[in-house]
N, C-alpha and C positions, 0 to 999 in steps of 0.2 A: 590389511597389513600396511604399515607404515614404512616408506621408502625414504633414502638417504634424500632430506632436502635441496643440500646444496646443490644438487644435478640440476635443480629447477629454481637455480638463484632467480633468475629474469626470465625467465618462459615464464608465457600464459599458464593461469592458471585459476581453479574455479574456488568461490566460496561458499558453499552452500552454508544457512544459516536459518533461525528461527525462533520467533517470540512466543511466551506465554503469557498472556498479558491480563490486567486487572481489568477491563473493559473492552468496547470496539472501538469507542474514540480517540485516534491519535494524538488530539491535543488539548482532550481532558485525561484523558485513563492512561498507565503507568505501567511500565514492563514490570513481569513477574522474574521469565527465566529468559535468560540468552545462550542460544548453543551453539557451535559450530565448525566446521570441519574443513580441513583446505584438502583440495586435490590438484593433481595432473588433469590434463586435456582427457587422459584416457581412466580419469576416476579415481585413479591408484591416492590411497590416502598417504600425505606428504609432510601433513604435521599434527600432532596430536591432537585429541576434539579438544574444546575449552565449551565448559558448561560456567555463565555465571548470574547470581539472583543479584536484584537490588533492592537495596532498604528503602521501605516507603515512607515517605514525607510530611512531617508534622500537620501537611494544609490537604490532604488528601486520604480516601477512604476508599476500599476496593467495592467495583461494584458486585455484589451480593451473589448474581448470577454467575458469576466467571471462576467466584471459587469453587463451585460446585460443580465445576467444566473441568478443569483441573487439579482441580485436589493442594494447589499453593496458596498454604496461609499465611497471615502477617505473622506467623512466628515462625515460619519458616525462611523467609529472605529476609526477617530481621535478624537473625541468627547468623543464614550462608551469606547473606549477601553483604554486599557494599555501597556505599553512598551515590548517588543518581551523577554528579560529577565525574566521578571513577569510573563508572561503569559505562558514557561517553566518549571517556579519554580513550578507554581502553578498545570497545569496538571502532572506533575512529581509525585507531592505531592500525586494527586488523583489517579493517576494509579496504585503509588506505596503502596497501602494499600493490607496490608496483605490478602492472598485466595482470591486474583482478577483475575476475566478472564474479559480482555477486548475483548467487543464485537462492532463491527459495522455491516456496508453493506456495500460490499466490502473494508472493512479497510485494509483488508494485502497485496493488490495491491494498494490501494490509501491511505489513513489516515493514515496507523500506517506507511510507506514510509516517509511522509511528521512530523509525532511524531517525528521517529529518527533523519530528519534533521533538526528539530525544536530543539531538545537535543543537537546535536552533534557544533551547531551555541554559543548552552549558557551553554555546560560545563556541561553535564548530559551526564550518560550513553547513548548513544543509546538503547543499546538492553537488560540492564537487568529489566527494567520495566514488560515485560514479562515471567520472570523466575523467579527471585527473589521474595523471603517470600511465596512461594509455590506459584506463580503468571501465570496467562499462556492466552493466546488470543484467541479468535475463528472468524471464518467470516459468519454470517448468509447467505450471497450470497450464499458460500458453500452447505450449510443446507437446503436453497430453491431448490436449482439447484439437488441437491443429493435427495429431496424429490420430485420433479418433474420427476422426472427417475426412481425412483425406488418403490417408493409409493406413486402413486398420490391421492392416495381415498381419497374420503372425504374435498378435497381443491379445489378450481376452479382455474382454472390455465389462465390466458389472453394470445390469441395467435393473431398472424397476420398472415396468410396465414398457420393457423396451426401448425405454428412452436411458441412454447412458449418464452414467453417476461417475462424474471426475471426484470421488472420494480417497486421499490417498492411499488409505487403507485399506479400503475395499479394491483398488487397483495391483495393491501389493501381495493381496490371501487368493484372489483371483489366480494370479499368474504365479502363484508361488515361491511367492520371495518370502526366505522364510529367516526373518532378524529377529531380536527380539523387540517385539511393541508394544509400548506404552503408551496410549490413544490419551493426547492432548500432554505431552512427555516433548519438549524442543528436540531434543539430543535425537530421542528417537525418529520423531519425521523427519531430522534434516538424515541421517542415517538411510530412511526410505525414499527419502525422495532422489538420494545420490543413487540408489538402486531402479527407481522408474528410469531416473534418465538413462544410465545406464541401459536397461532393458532396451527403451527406446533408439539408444543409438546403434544396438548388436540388430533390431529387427527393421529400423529404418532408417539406413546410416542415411541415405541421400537427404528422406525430411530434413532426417538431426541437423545434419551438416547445412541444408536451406536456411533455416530457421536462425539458426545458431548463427550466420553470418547479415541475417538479416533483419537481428535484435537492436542495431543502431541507425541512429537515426540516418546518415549520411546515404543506408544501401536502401532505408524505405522511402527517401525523397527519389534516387535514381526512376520510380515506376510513379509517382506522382507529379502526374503533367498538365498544370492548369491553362496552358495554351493551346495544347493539342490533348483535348478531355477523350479519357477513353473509362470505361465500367471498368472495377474493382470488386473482385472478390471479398468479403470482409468477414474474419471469424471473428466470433465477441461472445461472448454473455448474454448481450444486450439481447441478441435475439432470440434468446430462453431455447432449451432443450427438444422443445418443440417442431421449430422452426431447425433443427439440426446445426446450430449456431452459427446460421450462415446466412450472408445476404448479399446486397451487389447494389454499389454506389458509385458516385460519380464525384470525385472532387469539383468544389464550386471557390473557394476562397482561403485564404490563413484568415483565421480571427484577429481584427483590429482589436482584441483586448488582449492576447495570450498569441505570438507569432509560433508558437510549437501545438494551435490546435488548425486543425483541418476541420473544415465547415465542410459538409457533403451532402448530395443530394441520394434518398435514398429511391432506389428504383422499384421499391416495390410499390409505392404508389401511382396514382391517376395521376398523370402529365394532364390531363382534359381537365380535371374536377381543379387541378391547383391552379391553372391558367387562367379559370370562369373563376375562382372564389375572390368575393369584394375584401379584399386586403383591408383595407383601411376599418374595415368592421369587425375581423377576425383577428388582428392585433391580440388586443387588449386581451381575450381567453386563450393565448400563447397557442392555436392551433398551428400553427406552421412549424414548430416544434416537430411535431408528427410527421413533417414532410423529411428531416435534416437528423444529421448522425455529426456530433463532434469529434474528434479523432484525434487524441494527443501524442504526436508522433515521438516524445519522450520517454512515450509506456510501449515501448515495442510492438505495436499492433498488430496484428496480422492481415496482412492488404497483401494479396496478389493477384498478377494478373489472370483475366475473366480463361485464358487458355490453358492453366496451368490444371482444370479440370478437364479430366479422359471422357468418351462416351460411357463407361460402367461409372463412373462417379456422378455422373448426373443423374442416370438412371437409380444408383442406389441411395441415393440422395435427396431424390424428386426434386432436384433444381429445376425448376421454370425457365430453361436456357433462351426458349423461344421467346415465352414473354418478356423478357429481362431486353433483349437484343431491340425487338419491334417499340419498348416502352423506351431504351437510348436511343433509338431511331426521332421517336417524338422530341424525348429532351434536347438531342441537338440544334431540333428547327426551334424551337423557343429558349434555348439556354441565354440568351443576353437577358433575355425578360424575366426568366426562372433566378437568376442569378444576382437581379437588382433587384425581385421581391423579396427575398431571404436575405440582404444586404439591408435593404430598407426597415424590414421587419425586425433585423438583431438589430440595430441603431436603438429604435423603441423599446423594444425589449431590455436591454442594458440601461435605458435611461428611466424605466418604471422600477427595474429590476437590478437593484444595483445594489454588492455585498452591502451585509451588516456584519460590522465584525463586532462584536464584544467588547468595548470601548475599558468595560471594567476588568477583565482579564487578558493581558498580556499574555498568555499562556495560549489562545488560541488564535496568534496575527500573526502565525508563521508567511501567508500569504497573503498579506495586506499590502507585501511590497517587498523590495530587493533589498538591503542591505548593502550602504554605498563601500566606496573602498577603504576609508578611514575608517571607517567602522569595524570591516573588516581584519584590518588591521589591529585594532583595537582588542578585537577577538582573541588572536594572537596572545595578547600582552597579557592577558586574565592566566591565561594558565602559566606562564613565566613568572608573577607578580604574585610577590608573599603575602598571605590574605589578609593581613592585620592594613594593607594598601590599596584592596582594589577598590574599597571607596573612593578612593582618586582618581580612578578613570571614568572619564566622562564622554560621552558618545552625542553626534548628533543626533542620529534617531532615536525618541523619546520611548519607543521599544523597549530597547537595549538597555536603557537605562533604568528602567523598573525591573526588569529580567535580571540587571547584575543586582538589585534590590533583593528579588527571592531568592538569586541562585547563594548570596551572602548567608542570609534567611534562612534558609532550608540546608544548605550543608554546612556552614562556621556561624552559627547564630550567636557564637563569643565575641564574634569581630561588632555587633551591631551596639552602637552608641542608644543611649537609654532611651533619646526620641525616634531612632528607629525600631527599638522594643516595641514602645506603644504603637506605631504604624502595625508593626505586624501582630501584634495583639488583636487591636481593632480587626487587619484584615480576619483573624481567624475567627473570630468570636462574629463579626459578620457573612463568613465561609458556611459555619457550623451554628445558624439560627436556630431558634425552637422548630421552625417547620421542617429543615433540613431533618435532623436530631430526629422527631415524629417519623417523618415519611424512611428514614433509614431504617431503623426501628422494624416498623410496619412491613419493609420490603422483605427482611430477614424473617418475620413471622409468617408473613405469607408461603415462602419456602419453604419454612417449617412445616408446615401443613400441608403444601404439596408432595414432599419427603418423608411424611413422619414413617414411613413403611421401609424407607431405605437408612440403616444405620450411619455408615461412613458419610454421608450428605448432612445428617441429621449432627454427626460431632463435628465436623468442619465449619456448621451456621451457628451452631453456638458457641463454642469458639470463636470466631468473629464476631457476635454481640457479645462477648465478654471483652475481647480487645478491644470496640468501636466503645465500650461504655467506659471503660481503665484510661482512655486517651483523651474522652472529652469530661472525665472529672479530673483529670492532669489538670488539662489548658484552663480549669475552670470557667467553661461553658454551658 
């Protein structure tokens, strides 16, 4: 039910949202659909959903898998949707409203990835949509997975062989939430997943409300103490379903390359075996990797402290509480020494191991560097500035200045002078080689033959080699 807005001009309030997208790469592959839905603190929906597609882009090709995940063809967001610029402006517009926490499942490894290079393509911040106007993100995935470990009462949880499946939809038919769903549908998971959290917060308001307060970064530094080091509890992924996604580390340093990542020692290893190993021979095969957990305290982690498990949470957990405690007992009497080998060893490491970015495509150096303030500023002016003009803005990161090239390109290609024609000519006719063209090709038949049993997979992939062959006898390629 939709409630009168204006009650909640400036209260907090949640945005849960969600991509379907042409790939898994956020700064190759290209959103399909965007959906999304604004609530109250207590859920209540406060402003109508907005579902929108976007047109895809004369220098781009969906990957072949994704449409057969989703069921969205290029004729379909070339129809609904609208230009990759627009569709920018416009989520910008909605994330950026004041006391917003953007929510998905799994958005801070997937969506809000693909947000920033969606921004950083058409001349928007990146990252302060998140911070700004008291603004801040969470990931429900988080919030499942931290409620399935640490307080399950009360929620049925779907496993396979015992081991739980944070699937949202299998968490949704479980407990009986009963929407309507369309599996790999935006509208609909962000719909479900306002319903988990929901669930979540009626059966464990305390978690909710923990968690929920300790998505930013300011309340996860308060329990990270590199002067007086104490063990960490640490739920992740990282430590697969297996391991009941839980481990227990020891902050050791911020990374001199990235100040918002935490270096940490993990405890589940030999303090004795890493103390005796010849470092200087063990470099070069990155083993001490296997010792250290990085931790970007930007992605809302889950770190708590080692008390905040009961004795039945140990026990139903098979936490190694013992060994965890006797193995920080060791690390404390050698932590200066543990501390300068793992110091020593990322120095090395960064200097054999240091990014490659893509030198020929600007489309993937969203993190190559910051974007200084004139620039930013600059950014600015693009969406103010009539487009028969924004060839006149000129940027000092050389970025920027190829970026305003395609983003001219690819949505006003009227605006471009006859010698930036041929540029982007050349670039697409070098985008879309004979082996590109072959290997696309091939991808789609491949599917075909994997499909040929399932009808609607089988119209969807031809379809799409009919579009990918109509667009590269256009461009004549």
């Amino acid at each position: 039910m939709l409630i009168n807005n204006k009650i909640i001009k400036n209260e907090p309030n949640f945005l849960f949202y969600d991509y379907e997208t042409f790939g898994l790469n956020p700064s190759i592959d290209r959103i399909a659909q965007f959906a999304c839905i604004r609530t109250n603190i207590n859920f209540d929906i406060i402003e109508d959903p907005i579902v929108l597609y976007c047109k895809i882009h004369i220098d781009y090709f969906p990957n072949p898998k994704s449409i057969i995940i989703h069921n969205i063809s290029p004729k379909i967001v070339n129809t609904k949707g609208i230009l990759e610029y627009n569709l920018a402006k416009k989520i910008n517009k909605i994330f950026s409203k004041k006391n917003t926490c953007v929510i998905g499942y799994n958005n801070i490894a997937f969506d809000d990835e693909f947000s920033r290079n969606l921004f950083y393509r058409n001349f928007y911040d990146p990252y302060n949509w998140y911070w700004k106007n008291n603004n801040s993100r969470w990931d429900i995935l988080n919030l499942v997975r931290a409620c399935c470990i640490l307080r399950p009462y009360g929620i049925n949880w779907p496993k396979v062989n015992n081991i739980p499946v944070f699937n949202l939809e299998k968490i949704a038919n479980i407990n009986n939430i009963k929407l309507y769903y369309k599996s790999h549908d935006a509208l609909s998971d962000v719909y479900t997943t306002i319903a988990i959290a929901k669930l979540i917060k009626k059966k464990q308001s305390s978690l909710f409300n923990y968690f929920f307060k300790k998505r930013e970064k300011k309340e996860i530094l308060k329990i990270i103490h590199l002067s007086n080091i104490k063990p960490l509890i640490y739920i992740s992924s990282i430590y697969k379903n297996l391991n009941n996604n839980i481990g227990c580390i020891v902050p050791l340093f911020w990374s001199f390359k990235n100040k918002n990542i935490l270096i940490s020692f993990d405890l589940i290893n030999d303090i004795n075996k890493f103390i005796n190993l010849n470092w200087n021979n063990n470099i070069t095969n990155n083993n001490f990797l296997l010792y250290i957990k990085f931790i970007n305290i930007n992605n809302s982690p889950l770190l708590l402290p080692i008390n905040i498990l009961k004795s039945n949470d140990i026990e139903r957990l098979n936490f190694n509480l013992i060994y965890y405690q006797k193995n920080f007992f060791r690390f404390k009497k050698y932590f200066v020494k543990i501390k300068n080998i793992i110091f020593s060893c990322l120095i090395k490491f960064y200097n054999i191991n240091s990014i490659n970015y893509d030198i020929s495509n600007v489309d993937t150096q969203l993190y190559k560097n910051f974007f200084g303030y004139s620039d930013l500023q600059n950014f600015k002016k693009i969406h103010k500035t009539p487009i028969s003009k924004l060839n006149q803005i000129v940027f000092n990161d050389c970025r920027a200045n190829e970026l305003l090239f395609r983003y001219r390109a690819r949505n006003f290609p009227e605006t471009l002078n006859n010698l930036e024609k041929n540029k982007w000519n050349l670039y697409i006719k070098n985008l879309f080689n004979k082996n590109y063209i072959l290997n696309y090709i091939n991808q789609i038949k491949i599917l075909l033959d994997q499909y040929k049993n399932h009808e609607e997979q089988k119209i969807v992939l031809n379809n799409l080699l009919k579009y990918f062959k109509i667009i590269i006898k256009k461009n004549n390629i």
